[in-house]
Backbone as ProteinMPNN parsed JSONL, in Angstrom:
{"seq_chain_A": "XXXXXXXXXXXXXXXXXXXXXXXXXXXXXXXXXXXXXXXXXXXXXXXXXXXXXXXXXXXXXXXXXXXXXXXXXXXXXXXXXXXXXXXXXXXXXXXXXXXXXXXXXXX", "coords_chain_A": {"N_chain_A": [[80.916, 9.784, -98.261], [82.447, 9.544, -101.598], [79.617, 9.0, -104.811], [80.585, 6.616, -107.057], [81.556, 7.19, -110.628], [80.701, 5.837, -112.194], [78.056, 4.682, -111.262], [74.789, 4.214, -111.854], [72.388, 6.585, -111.577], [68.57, 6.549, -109.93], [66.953, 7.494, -111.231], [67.961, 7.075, -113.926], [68.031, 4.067, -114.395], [65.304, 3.852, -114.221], [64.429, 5.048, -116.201], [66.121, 2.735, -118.278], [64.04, 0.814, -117.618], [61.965, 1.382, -118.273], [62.656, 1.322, -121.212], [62.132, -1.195, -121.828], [60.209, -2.049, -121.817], [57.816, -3.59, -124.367], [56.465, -2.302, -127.044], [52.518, -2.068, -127.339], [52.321, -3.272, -125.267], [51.77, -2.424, -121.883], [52.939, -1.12, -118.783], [52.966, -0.931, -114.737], [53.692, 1.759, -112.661], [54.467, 1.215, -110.336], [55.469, -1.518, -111.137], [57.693, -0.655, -113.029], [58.974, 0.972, -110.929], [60.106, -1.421, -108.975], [61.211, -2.997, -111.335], [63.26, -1.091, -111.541], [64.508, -1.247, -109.137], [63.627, -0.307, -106.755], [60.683, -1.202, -105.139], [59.202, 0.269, -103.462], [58.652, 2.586, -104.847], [57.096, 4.314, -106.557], [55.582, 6.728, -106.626], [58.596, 8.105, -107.394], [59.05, 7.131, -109.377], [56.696, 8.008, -110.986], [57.333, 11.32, -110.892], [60.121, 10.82, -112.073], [59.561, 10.226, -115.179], [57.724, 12.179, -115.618], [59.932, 14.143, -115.8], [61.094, 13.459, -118.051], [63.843, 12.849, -120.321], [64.293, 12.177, -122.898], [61.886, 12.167, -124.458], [60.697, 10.892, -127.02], [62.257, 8.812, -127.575], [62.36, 7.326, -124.756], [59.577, 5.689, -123.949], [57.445, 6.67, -122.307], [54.714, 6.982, -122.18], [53.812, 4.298, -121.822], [53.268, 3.664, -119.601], [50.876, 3.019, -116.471], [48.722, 3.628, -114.288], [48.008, 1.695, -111.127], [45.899, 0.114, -111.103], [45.331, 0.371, -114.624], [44.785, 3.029, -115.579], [45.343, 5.828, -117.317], [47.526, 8.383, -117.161], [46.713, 11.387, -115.525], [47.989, 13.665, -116.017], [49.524, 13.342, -118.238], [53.098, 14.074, -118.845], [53.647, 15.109, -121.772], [51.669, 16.062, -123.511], [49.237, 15.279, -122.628], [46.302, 13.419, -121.483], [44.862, 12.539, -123.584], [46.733, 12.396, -125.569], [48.648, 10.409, -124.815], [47.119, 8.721, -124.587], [46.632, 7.94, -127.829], [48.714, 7.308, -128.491], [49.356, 4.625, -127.346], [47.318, 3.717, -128.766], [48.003, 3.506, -131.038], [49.542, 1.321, -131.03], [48.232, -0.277, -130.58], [47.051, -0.904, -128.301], [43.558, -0.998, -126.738], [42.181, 1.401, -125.542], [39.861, 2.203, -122.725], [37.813, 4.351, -121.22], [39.759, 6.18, -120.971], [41.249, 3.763, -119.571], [43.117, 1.064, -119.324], [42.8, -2.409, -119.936], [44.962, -4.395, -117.94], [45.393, -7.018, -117.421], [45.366, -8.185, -120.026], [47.015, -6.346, -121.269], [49.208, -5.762, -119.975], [53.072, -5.34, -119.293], [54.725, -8.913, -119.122], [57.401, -9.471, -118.22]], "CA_chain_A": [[81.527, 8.925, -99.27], [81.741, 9.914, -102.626], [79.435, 8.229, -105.8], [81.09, 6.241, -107.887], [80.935, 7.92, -111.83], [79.767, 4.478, -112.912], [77.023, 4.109, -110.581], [73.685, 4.799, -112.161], [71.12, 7.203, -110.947], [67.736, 5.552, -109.831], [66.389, 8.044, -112.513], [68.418, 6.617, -115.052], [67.363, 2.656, -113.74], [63.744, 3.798, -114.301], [64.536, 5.122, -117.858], [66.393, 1.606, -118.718], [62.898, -0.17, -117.232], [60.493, 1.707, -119.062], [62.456, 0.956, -122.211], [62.268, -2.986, -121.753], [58.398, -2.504, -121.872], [57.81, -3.392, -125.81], [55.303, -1.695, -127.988], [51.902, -3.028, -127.389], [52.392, -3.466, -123.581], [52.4, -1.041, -120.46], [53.598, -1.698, -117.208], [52.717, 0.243, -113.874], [54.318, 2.651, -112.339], [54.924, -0.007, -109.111], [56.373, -2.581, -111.593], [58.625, -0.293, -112.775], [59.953, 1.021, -109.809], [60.574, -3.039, -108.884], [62.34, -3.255, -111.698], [64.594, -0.28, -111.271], [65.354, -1.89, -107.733], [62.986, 0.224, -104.947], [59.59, -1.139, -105.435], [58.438, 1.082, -102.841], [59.419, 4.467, -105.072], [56.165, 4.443, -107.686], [55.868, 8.193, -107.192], [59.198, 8.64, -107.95], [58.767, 6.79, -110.952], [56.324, 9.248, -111.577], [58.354, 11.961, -111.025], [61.165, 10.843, -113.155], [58.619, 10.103, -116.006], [57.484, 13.752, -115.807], [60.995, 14.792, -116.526], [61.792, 12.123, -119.132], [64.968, 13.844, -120.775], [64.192, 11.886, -124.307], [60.266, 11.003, -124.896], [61.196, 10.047, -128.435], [63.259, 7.125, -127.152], [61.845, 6.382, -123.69], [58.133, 5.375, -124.14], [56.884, 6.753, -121.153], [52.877, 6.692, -122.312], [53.782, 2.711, -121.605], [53.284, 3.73, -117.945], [49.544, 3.349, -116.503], [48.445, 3.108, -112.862], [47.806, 0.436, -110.625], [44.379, -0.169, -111.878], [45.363, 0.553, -115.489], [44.523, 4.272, -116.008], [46.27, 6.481, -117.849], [48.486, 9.341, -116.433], [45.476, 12.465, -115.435], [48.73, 14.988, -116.649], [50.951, 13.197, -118.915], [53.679, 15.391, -119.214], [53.793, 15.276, -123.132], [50.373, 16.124, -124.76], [47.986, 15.307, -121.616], [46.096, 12.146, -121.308], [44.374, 12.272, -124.998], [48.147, 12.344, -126.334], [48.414, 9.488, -124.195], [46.055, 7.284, -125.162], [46.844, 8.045, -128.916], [50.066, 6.611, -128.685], [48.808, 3.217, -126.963], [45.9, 3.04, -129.539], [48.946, 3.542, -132.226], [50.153, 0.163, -130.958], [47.098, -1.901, -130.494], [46.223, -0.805, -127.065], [42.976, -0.744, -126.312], [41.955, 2.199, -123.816], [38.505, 2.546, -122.891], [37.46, 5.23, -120.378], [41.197, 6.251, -119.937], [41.923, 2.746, -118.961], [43.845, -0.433, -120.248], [43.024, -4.027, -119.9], [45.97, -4.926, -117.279], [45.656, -8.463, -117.733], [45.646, -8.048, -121.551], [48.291, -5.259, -121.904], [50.188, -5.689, -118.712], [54.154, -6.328, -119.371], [55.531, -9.628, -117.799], [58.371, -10.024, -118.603]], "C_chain_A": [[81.069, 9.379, -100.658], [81.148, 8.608, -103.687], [80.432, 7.983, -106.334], [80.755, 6.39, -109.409], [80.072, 6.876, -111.857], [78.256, 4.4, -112.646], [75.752, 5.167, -110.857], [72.384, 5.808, -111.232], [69.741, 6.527, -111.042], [66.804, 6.077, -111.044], [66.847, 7.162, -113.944], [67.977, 5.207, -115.376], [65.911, 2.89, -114.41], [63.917, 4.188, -115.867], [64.856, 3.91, -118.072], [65.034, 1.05, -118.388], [62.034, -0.138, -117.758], [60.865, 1.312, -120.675], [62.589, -0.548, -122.726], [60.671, -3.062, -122.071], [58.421, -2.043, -123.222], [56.488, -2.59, -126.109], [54.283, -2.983, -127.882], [51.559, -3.55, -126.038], [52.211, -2.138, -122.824], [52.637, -2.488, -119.761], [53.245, -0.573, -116.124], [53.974, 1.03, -113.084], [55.12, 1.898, -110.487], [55.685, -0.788, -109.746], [57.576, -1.896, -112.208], [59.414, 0.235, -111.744], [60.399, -0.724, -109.413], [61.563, -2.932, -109.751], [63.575, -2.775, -112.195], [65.218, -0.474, -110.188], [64.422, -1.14, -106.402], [61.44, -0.035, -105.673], [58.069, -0.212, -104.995], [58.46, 2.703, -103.625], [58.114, 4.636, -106.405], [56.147, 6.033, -107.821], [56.936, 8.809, -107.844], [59.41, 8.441, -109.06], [57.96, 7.809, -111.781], [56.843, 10.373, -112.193], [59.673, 12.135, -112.106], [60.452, 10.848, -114.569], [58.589, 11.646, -116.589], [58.831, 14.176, -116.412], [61.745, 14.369, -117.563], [62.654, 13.184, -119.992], [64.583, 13.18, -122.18], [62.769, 11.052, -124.558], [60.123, 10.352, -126.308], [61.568, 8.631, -127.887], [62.533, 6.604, -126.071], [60.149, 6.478, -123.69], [57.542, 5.411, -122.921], [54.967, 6.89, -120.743], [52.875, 5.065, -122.421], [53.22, 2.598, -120.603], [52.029, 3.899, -117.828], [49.944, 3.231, -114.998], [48.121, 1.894, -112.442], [46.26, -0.702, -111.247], [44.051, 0.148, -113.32], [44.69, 2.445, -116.328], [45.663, 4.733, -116.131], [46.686, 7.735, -117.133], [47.59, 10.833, -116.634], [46.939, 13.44, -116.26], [49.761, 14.303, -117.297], [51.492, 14.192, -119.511], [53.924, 15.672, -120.979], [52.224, 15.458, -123.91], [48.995, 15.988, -123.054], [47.623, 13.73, -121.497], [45.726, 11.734, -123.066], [45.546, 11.764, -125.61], [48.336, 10.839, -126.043], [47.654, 7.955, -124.679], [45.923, 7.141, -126.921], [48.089, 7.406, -129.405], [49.974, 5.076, -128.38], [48.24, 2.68, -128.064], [46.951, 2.991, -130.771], [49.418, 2.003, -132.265], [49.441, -0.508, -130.596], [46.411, -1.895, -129.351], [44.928, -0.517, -126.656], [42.781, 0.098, -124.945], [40.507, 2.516, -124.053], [38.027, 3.309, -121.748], [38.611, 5.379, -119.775], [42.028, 5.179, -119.117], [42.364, 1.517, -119.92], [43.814, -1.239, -119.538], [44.381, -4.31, -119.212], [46.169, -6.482, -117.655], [45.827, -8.617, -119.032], [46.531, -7.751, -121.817], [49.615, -5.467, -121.186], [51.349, -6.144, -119.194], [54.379, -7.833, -118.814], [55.923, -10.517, -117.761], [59.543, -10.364, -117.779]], "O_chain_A": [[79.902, 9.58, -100.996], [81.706, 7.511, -103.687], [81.344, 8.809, -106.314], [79.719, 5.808, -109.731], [78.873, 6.955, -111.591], [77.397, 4.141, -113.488], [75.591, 6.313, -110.438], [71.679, 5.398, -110.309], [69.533, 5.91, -112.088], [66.072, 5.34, -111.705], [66.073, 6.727, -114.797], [67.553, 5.007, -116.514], [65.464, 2.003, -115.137], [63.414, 3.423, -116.69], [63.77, 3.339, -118.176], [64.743, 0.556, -119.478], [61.239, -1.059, -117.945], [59.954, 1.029, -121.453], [63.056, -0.93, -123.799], [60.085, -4.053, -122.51], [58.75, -0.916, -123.593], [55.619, -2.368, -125.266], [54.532, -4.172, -128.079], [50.545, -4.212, -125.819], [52.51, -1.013, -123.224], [52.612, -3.714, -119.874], [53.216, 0.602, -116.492], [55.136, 0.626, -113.102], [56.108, 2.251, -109.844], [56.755, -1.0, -109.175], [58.63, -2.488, -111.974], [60.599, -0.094, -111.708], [61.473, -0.96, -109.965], [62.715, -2.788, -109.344], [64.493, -3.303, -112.823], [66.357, -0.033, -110.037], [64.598, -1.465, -105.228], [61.017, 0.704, -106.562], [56.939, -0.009, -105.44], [58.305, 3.762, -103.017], [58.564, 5.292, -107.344], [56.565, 6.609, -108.826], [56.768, 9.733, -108.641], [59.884, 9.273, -109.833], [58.293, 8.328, -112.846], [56.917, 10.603, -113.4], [60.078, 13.127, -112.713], [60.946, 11.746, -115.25], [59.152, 12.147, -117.562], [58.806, 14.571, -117.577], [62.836, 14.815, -117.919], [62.162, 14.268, -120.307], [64.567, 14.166, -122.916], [62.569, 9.855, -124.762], [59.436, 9.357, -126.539], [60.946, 7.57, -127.944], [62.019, 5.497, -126.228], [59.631, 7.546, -123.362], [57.12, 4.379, -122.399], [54.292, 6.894, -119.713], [51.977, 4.54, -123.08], [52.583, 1.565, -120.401], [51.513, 4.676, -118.632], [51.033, 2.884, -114.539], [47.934, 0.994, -113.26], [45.986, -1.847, -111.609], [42.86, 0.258, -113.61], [44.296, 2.677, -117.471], [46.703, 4.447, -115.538], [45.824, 8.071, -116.321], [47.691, 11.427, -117.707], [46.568, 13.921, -117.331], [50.917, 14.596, -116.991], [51.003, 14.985, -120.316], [54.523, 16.717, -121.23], [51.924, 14.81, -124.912], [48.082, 16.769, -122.785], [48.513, 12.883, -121.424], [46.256, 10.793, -123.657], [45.447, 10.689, -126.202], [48.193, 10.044, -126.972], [47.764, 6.757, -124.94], [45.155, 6.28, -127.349], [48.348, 7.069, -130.561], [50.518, 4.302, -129.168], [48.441, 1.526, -128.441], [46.543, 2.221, -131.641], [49.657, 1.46, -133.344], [49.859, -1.584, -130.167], [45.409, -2.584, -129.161], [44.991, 0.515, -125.989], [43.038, -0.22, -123.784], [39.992, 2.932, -125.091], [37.687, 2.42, -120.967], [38.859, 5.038, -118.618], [42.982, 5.359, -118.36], [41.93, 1.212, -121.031], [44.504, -1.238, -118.519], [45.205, -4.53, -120.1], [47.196, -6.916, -118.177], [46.719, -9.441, -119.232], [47.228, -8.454, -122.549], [50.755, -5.376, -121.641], [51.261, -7.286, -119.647], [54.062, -7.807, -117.625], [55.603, -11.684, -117.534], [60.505, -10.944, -118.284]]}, "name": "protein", "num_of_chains": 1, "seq": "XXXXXXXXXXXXXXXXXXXXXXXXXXXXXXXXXXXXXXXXXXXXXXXXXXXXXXXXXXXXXXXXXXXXXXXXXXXXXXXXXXXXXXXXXXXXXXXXXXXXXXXXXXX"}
C-alpha cells in the first residue's frame, strides 16, 4: 500500500515535538518520542536529532537523557556547544546535567 503524500514522517513528528519545547526547558528523548506518537522509539529520536535538517530552527540541545544529561556527541559542536546553548537560556547544567524537575518540559 502506498503512503499517503500528506502523511508525515515519524522524523518529521519528532522535529514538530522538539519545537513545542520553549526556551528555558528540555524534554527527554522518551518524552519526545511520546509525543511524536511511539514512546517506545527514544533512540530513534536520537537518531533523527543527529540528522536534524535545520538546527537553527529545531532546538535540538533542548533534548537531555532520562536522568537529565546532556547528549556525550551532540551532533552540532559536542556536549560543551551543548550546554552553552542551555546556559544561554537560563539552564542550569552542572556536571553535564540539568535539574529535570526544574527544567523538565510539561506541557
Amino acid at each position: 500500500m502506498r503512503k499517503d503524500i500528506s502523511e508525515k514522517s515519524f522524523y518529521d513528528k519528532i522535529y514538530e515535538a522538539v519545537m513545542q519545547i520553549p526556551a528555558g526547558c528540555v524534554a527527554t528523548y522518551g518524552q519526545i518520542a511520546t509525543m511524536a506518537g511511539n514512546g517506545n522509539a527514544a533512540r530513534a529520536v536520537g537518531n533523527a536529532l543527529h540528522r536534524n535538517p535545520a538546527p537553527d530552527v529545531i532546538p535540538c540541545f533542548r533534548i537531555v537523557n532520562s536522568k537529565g544529561r546532556l547528549a556525550l556527541q551532540f551532533a552540532f559542536g559536542g556536549t560543551d556547544a551543548q550546554k552553552k546553548l542551555l546556559e544561554a537560556e537560563g539552564v542550569e547544567v552542572v556536571d553535564d546535567c540539568v535539574d529535570l524537575e526544574k527544567y523538565q518540559y510539561r506541557g
